[in-house]
mmCIF entry with sequence, helices, sheets and N, C-alpha, C, O atoms, coordinates in Angstrom:
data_MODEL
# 
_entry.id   MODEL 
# 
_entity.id                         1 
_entity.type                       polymer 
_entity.pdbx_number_of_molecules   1 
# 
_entity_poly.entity_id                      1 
_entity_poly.type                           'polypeptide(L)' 
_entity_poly.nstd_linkage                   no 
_entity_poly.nstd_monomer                   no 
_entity_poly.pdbx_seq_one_letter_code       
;(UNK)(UNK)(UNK)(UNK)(UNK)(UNK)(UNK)(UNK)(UNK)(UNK)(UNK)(UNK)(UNK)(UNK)(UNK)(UNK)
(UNK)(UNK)(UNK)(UNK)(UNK)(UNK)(UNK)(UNK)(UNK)(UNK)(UNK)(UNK)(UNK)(UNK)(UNK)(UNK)
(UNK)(UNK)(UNK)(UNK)(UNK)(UNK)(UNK)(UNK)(UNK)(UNK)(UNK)(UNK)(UNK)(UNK)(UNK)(UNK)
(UNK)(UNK)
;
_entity_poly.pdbx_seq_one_letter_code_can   XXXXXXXXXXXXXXXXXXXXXXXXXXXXXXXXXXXXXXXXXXXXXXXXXX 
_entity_poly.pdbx_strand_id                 A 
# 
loop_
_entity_poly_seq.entity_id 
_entity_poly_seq.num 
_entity_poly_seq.mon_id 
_entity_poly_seq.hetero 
1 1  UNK n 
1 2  UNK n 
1 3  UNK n 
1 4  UNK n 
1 5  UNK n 
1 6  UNK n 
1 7  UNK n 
1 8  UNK n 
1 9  UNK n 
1 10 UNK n 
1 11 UNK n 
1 12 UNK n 
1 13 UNK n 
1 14 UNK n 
1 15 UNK n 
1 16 UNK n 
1 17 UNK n 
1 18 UNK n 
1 19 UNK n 
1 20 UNK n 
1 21 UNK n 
1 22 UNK n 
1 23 UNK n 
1 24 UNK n 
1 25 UNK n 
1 26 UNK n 
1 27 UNK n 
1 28 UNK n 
1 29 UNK n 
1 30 UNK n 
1 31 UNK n 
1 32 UNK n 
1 33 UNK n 
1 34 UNK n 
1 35 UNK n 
1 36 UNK n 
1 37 UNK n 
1 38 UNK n 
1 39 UNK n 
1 40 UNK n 
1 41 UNK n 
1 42 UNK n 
1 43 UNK n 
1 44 UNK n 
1 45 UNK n 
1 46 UNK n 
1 47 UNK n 
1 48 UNK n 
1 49 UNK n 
1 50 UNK n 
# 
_struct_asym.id          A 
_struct_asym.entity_id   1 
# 
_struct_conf.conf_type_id            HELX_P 
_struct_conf.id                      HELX_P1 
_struct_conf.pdbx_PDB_helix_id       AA1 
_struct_conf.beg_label_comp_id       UNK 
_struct_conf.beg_label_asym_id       A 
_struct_conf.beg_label_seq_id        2 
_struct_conf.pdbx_beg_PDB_ins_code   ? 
_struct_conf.end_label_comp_id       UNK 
_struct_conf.end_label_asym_id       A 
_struct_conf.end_label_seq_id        12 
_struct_conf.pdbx_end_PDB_ins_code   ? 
_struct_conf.beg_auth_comp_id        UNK 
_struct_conf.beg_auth_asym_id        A 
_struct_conf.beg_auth_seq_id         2 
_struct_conf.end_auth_comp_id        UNK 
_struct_conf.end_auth_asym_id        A 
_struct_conf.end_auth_seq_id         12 
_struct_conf.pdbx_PDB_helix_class    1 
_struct_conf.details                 ? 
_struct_conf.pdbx_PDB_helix_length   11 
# 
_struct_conf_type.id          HELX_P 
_struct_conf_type.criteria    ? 
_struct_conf_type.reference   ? 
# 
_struct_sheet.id               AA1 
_struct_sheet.type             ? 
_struct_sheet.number_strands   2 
_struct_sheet.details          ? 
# 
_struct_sheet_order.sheet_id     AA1 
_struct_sheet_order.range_id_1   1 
_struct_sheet_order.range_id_2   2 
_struct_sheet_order.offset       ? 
_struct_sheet_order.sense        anti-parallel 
# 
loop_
_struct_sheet_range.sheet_id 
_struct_sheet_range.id 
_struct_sheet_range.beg_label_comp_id 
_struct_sheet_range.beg_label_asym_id 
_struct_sheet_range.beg_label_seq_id 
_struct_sheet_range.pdbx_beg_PDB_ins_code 
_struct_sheet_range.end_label_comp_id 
_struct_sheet_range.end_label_asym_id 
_struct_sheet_range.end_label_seq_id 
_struct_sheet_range.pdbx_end_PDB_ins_code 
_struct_sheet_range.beg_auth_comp_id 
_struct_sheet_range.beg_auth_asym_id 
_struct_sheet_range.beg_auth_seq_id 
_struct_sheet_range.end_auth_comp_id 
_struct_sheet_range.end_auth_asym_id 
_struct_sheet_range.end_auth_seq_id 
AA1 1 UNK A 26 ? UNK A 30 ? UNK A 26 UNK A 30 
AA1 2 UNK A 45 ? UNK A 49 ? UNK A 45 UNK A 49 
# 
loop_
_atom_site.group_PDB 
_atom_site.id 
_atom_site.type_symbol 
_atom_site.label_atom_id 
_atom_site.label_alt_id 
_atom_site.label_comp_id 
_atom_site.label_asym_id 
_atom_site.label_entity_id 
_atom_site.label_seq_id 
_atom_site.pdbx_PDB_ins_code 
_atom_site.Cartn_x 
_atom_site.Cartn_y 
_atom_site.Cartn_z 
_atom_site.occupancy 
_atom_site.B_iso_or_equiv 
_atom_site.pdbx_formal_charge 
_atom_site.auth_seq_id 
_atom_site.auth_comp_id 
_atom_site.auth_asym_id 
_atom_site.auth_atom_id 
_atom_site.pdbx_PDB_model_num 
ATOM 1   N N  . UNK A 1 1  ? -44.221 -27.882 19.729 1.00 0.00 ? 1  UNK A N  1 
ATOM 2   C CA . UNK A 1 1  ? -43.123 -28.713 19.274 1.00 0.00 ? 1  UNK A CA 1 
ATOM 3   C C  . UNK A 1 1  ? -43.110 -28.798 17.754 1.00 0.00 ? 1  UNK A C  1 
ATOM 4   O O  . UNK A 1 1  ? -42.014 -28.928 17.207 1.00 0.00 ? 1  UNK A O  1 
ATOM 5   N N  . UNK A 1 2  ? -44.145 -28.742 17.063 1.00 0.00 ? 2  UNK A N  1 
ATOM 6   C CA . UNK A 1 2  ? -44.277 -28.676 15.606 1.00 0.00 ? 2  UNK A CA 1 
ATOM 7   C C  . UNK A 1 2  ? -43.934 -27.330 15.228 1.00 0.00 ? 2  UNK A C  1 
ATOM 8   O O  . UNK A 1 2  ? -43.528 -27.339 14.065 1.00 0.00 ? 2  UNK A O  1 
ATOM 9   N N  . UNK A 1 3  ? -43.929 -26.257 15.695 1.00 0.00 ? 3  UNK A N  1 
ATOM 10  C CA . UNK A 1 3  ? -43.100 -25.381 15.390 1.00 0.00 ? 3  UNK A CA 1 
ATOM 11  C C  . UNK A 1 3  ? -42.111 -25.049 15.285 1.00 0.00 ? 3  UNK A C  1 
ATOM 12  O O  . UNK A 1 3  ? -41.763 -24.182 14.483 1.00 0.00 ? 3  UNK A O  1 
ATOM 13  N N  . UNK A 1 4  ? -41.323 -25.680 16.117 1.00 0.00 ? 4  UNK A N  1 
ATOM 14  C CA . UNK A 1 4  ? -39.733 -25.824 16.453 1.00 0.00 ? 4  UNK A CA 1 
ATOM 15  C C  . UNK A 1 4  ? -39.062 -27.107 15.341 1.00 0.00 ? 4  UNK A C  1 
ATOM 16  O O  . UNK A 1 4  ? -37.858 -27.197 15.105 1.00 0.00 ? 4  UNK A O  1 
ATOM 17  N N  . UNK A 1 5  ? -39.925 -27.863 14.858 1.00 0.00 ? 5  UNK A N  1 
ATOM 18  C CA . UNK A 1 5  ? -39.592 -28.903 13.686 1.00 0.00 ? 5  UNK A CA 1 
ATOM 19  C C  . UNK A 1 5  ? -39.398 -28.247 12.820 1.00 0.00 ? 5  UNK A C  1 
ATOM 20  O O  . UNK A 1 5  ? -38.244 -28.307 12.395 1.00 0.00 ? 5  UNK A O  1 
ATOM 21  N N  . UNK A 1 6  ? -40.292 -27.362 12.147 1.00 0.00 ? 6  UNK A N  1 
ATOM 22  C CA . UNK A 1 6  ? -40.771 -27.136 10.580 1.00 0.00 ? 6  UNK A CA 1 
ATOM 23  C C  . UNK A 1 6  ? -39.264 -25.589 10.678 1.00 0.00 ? 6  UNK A C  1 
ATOM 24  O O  . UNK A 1 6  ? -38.495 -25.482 9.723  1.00 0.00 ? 6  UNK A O  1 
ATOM 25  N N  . UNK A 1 7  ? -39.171 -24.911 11.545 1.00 0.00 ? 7  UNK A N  1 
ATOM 26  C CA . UNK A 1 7  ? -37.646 -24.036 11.811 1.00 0.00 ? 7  UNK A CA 1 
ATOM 27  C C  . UNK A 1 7  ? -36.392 -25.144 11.644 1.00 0.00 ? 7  UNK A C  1 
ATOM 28  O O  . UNK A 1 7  ? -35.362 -25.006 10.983 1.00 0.00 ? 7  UNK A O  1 
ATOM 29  N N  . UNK A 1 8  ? -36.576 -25.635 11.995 1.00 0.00 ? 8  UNK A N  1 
ATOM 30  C CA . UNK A 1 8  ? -34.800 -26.656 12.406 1.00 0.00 ? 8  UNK A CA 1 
ATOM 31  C C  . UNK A 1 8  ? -35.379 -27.071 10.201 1.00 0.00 ? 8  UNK A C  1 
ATOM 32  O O  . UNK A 1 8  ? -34.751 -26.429 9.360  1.00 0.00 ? 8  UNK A O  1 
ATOM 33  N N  . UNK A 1 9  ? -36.271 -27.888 9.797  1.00 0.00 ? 9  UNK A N  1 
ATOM 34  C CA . UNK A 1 9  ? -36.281 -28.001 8.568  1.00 0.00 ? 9  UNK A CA 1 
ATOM 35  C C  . UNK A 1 9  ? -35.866 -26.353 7.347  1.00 0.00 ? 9  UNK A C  1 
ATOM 36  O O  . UNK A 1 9  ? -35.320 -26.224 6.251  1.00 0.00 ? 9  UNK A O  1 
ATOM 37  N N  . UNK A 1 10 ? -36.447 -25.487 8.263  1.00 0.00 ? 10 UNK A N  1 
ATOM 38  C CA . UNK A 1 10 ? -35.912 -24.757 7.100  1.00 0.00 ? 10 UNK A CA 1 
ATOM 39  C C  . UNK A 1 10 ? -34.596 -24.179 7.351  1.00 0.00 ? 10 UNK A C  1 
ATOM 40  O O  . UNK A 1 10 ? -34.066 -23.273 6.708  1.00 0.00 ? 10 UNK A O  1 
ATOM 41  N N  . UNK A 1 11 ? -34.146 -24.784 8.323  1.00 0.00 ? 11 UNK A N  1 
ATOM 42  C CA . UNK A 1 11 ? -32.590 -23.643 8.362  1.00 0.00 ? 11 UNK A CA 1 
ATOM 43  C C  . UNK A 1 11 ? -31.623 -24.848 8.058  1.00 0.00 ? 11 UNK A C  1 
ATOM 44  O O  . UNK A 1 11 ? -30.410 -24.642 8.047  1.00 0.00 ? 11 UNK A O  1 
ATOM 45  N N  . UNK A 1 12 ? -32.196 -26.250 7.783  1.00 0.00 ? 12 UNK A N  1 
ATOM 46  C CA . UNK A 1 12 ? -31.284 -27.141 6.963  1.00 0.00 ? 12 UNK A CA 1 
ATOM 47  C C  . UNK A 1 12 ? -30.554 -26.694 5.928  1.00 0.00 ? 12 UNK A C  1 
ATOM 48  O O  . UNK A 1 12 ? -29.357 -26.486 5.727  1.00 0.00 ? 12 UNK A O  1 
ATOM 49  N N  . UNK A 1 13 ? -32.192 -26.532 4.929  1.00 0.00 ? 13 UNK A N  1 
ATOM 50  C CA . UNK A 1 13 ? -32.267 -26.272 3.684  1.00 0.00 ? 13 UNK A CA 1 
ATOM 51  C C  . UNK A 1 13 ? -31.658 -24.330 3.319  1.00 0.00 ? 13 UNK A C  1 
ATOM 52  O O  . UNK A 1 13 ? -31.407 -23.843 2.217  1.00 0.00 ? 13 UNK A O  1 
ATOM 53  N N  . UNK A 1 14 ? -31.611 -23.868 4.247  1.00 0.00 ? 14 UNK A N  1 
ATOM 54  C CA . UNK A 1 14 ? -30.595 -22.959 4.011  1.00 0.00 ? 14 UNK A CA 1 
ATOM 55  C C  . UNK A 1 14 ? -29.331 -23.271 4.095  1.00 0.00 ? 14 UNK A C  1 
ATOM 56  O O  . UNK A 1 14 ? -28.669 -22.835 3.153  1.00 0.00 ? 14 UNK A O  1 
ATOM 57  N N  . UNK A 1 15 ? -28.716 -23.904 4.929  1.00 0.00 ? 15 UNK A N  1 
ATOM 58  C CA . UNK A 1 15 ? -27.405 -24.136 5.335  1.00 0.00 ? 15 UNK A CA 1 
ATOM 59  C C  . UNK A 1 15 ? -27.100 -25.247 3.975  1.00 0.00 ? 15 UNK A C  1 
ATOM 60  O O  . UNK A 1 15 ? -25.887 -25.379 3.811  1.00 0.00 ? 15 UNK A O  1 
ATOM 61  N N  . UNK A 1 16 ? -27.715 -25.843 3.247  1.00 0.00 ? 16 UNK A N  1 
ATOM 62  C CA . UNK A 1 16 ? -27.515 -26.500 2.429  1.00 0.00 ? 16 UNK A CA 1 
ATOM 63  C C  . UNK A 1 16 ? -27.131 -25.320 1.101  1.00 0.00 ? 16 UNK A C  1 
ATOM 64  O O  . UNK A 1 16 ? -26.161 -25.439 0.353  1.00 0.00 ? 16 UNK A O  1 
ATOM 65  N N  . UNK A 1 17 ? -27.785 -24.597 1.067  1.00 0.00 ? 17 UNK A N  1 
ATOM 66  C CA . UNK A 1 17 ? -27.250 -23.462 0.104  1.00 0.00 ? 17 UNK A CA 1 
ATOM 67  C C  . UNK A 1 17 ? -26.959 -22.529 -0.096 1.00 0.00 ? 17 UNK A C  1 
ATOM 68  O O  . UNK A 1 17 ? -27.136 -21.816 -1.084 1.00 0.00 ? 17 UNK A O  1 
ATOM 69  N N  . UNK A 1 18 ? -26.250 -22.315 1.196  1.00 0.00 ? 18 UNK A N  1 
ATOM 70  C CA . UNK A 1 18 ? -25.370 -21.019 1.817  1.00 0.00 ? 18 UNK A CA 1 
ATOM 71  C C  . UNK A 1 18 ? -24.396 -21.157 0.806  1.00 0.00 ? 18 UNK A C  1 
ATOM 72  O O  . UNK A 1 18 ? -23.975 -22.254 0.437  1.00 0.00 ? 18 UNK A O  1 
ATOM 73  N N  . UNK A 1 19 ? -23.891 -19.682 0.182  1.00 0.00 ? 19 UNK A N  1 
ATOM 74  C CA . UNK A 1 19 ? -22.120 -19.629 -0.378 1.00 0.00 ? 19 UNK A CA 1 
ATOM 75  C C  . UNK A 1 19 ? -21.687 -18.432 0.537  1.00 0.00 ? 19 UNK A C  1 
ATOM 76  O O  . UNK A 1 19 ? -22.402 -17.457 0.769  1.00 0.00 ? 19 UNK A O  1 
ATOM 77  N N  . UNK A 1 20 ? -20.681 -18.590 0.928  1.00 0.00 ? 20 UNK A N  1 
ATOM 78  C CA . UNK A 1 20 ? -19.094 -17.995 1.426  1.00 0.00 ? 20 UNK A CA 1 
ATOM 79  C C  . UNK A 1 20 ? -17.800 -17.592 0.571  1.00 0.00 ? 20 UNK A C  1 
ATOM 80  O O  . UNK A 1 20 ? -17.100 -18.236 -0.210 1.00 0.00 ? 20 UNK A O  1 
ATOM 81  N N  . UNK A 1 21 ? -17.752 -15.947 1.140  1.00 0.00 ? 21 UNK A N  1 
ATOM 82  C CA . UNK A 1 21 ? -16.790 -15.860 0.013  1.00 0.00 ? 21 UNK A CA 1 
ATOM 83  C C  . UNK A 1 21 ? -16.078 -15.268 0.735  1.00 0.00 ? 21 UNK A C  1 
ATOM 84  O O  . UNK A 1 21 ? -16.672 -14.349 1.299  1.00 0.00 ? 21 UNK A O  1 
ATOM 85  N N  . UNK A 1 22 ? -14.706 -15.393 1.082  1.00 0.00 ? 22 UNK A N  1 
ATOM 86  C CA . UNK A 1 22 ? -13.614 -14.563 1.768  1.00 0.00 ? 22 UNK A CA 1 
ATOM 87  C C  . UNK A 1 22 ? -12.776 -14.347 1.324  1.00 0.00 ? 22 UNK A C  1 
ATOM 88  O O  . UNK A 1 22 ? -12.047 -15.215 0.844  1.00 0.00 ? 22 UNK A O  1 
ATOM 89  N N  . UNK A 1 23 ? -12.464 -12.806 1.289  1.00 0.00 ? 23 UNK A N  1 
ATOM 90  C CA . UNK A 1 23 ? -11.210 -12.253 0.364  1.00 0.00 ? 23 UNK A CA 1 
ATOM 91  C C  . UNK A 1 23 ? -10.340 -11.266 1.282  1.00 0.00 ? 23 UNK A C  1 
ATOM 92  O O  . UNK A 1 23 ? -10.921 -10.252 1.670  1.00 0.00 ? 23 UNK A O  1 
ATOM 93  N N  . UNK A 1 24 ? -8.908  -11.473 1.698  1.00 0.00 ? 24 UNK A N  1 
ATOM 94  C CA . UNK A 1 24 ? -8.244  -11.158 2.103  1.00 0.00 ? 24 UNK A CA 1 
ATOM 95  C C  . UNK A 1 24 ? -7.608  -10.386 1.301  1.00 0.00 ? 24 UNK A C  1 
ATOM 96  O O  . UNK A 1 24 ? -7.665  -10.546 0.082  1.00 0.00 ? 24 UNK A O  1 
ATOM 97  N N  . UNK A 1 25 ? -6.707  -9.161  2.038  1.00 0.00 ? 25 UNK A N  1 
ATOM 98  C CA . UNK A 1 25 ? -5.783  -8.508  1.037  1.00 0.00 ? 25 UNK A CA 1 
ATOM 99  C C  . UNK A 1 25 ? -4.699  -8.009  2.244  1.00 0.00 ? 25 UNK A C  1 
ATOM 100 O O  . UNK A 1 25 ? -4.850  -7.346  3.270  1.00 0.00 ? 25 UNK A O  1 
ATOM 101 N N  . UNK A 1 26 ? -3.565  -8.645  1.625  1.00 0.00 ? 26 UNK A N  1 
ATOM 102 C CA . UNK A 1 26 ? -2.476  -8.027  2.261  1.00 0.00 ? 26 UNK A CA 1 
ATOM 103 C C  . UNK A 1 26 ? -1.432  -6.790  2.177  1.00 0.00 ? 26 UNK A C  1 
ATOM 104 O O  . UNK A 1 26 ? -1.838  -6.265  1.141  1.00 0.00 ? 26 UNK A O  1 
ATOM 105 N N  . UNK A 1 27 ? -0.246  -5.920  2.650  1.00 0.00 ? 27 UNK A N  1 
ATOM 106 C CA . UNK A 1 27 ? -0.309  -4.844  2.627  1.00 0.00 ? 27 UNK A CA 1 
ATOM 107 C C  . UNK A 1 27 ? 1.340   -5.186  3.411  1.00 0.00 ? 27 UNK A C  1 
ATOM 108 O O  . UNK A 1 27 ? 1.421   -5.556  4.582  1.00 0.00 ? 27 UNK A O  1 
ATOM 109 N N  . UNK A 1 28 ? 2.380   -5.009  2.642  1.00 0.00 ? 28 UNK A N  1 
ATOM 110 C CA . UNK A 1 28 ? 4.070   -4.917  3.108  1.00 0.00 ? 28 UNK A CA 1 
ATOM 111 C C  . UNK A 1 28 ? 4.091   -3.796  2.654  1.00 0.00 ? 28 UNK A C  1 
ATOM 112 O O  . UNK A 1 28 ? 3.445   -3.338  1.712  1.00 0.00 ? 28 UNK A O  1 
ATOM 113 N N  . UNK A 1 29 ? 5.132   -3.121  3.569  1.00 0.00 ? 29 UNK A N  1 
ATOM 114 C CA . UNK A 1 29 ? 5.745   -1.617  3.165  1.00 0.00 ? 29 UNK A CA 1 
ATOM 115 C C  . UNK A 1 29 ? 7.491   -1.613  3.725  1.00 0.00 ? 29 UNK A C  1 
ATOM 116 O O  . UNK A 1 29 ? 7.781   -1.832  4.901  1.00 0.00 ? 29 UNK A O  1 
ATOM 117 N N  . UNK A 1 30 ? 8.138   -1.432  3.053  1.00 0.00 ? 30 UNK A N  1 
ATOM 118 C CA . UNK A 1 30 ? 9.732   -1.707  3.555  1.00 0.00 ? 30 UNK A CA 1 
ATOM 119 C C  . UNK A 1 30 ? 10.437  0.012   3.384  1.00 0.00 ? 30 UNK A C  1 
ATOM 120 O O  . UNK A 1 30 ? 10.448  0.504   2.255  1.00 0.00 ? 30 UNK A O  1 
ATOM 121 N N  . UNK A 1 31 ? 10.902  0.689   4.387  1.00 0.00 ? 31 UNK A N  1 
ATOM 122 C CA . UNK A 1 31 ? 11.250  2.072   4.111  1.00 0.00 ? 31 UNK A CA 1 
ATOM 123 C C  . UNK A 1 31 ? 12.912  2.245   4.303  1.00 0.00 ? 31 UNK A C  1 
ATOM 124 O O  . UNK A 1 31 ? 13.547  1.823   5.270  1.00 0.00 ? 31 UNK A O  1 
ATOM 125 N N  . UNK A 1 32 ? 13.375  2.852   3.331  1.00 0.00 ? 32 UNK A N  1 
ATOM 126 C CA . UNK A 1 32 ? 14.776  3.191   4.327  1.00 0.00 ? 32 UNK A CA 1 
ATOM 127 C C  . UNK A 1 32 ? 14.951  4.815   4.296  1.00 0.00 ? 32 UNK A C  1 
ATOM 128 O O  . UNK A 1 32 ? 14.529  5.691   3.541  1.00 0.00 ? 32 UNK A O  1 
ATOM 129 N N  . UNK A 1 33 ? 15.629  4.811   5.263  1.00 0.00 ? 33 UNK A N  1 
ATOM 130 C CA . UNK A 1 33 ? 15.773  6.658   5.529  1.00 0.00 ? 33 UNK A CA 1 
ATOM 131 C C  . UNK A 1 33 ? 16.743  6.683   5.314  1.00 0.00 ? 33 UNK A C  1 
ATOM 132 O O  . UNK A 1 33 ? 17.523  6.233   6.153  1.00 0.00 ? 33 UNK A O  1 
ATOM 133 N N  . UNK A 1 34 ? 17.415  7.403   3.647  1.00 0.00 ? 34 UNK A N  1 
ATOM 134 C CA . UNK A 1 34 ? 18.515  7.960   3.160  1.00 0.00 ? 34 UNK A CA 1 
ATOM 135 C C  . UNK A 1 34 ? 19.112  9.004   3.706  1.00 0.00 ? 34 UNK A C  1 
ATOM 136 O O  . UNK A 1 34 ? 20.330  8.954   3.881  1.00 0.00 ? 34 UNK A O  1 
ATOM 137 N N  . UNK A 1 35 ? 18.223  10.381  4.155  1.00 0.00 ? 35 UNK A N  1 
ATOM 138 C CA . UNK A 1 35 ? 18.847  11.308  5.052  1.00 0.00 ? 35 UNK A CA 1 
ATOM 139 C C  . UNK A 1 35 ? 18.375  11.529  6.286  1.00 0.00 ? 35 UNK A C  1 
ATOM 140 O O  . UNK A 1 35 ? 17.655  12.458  6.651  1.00 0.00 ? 35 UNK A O  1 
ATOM 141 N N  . UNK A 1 36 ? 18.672  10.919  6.719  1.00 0.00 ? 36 UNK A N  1 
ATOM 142 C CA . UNK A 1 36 ? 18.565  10.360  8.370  1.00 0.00 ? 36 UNK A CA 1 
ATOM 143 C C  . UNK A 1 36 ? 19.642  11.227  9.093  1.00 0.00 ? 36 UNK A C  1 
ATOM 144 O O  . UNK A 1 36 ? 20.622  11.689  8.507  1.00 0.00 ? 36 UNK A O  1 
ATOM 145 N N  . UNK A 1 37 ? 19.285  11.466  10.855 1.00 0.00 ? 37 UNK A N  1 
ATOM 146 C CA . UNK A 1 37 ? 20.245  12.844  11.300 1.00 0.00 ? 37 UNK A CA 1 
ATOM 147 C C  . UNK A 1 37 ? 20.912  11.656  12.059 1.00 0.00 ? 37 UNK A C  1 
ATOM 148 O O  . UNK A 1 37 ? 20.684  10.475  11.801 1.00 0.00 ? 37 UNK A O  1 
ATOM 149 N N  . UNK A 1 38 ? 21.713  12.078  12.966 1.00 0.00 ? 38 UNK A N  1 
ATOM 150 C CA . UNK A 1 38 ? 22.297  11.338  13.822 1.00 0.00 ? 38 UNK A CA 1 
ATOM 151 C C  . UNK A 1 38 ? 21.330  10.595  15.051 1.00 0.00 ? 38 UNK A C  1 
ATOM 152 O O  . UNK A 1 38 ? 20.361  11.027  15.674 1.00 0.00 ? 38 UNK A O  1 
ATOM 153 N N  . UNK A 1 39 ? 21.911  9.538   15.091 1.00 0.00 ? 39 UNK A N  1 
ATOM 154 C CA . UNK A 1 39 ? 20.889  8.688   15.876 1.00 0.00 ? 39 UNK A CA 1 
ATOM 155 C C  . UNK A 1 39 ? 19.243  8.387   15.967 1.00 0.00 ? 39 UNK A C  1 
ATOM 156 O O  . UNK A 1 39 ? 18.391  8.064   16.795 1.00 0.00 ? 39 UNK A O  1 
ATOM 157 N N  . UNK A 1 40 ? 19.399  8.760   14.349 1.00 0.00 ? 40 UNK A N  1 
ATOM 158 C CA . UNK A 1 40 ? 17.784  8.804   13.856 1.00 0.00 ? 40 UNK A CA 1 
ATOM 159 C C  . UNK A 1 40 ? 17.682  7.000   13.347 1.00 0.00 ? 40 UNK A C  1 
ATOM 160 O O  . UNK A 1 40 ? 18.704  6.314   13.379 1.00 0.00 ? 40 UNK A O  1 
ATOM 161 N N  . UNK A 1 41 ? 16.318  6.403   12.894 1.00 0.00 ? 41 UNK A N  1 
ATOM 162 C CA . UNK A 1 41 ? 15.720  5.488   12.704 1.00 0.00 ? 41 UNK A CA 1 
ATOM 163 C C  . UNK A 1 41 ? 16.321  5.449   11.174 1.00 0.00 ? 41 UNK A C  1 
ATOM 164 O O  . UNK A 1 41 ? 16.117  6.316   10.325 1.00 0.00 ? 41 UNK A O  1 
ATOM 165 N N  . UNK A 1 42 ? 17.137  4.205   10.998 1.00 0.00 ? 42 UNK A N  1 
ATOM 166 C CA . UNK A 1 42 ? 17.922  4.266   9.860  1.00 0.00 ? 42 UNK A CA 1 
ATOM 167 C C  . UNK A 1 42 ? 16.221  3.077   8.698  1.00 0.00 ? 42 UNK A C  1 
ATOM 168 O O  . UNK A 1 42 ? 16.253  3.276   7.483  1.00 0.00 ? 42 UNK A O  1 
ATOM 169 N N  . UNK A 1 43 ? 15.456  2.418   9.039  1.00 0.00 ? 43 UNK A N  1 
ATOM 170 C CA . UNK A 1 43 ? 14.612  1.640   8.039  1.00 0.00 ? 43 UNK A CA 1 
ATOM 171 C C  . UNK A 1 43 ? 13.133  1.734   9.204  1.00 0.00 ? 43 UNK A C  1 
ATOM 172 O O  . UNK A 1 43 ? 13.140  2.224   10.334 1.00 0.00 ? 43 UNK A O  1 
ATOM 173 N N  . UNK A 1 44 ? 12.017  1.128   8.513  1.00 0.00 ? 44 UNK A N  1 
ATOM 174 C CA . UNK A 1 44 ? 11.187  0.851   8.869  1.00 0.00 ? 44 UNK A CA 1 
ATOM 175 C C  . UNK A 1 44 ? 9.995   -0.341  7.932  1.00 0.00 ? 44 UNK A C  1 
ATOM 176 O O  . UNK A 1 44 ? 9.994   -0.268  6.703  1.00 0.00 ? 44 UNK A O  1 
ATOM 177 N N  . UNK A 1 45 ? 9.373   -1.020  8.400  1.00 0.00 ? 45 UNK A N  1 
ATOM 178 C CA . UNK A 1 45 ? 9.058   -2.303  7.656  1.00 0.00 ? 45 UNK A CA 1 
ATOM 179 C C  . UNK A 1 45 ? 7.449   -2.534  8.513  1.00 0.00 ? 45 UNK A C  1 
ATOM 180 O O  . UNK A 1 45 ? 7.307   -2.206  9.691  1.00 0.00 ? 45 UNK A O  1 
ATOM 181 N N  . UNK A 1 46 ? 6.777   -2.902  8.010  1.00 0.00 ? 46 UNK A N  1 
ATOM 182 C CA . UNK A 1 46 ? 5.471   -3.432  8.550  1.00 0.00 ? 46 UNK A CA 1 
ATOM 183 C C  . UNK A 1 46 ? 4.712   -4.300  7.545  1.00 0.00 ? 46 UNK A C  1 
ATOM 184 O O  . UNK A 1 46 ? 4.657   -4.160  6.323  1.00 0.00 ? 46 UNK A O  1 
ATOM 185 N N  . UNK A 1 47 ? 4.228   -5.083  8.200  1.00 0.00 ? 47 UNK A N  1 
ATOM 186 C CA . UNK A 1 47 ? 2.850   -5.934  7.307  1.00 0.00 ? 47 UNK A CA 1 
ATOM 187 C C  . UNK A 1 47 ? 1.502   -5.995  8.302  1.00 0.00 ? 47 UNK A C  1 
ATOM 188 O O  . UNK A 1 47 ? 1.428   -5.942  9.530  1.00 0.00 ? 47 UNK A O  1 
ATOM 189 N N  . UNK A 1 48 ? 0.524   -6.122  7.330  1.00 0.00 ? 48 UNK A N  1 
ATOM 190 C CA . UNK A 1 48 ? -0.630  -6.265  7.492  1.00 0.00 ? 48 UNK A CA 1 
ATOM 191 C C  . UNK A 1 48 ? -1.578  -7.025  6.666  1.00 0.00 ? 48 UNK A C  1 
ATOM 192 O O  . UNK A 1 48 ? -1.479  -6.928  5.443  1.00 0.00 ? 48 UNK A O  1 
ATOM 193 N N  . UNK A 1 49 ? -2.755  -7.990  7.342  1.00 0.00 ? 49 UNK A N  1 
ATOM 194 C CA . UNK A 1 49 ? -3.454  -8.595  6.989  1.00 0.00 ? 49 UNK A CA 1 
ATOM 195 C C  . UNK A 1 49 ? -5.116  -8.460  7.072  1.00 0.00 ? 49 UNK A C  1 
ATOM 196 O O  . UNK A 1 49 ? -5.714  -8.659  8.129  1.00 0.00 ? 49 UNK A O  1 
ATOM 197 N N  . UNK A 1 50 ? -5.849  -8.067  5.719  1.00 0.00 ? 50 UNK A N  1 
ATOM 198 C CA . UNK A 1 50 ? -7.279  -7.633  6.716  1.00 0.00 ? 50 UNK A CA 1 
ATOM 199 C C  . UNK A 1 50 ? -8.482  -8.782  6.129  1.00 0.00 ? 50 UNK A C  1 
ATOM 200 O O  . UNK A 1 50 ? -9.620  -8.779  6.600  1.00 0.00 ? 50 UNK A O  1 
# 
């Protein structure tokens, strides 16, 4: 049981000076198709988040 104390004490004192850093980057793309054939895909558009 004194082993399982002196663990739970040191993962306090880590969690006390943990840093976190999260960096997102996002990603829009908007297309239009100028020469497009007949009954072709006149735009196209997507986003993404990572």
């Amino acid at each position: 049981m004194a082993s399982s104390l002196s663990v739970g004490v040191q993962a306090a004192g880590f969690v006390e000076d943990a840093k976190v850093t999260l960096g997102l980057r996002n990603y829009y793309f908007n297309r239009n198709f100028l020469n497009q054939t007949q009954g072709g895909q006149g735009q196209a558009e997507g986003w993404t988040q990572s």
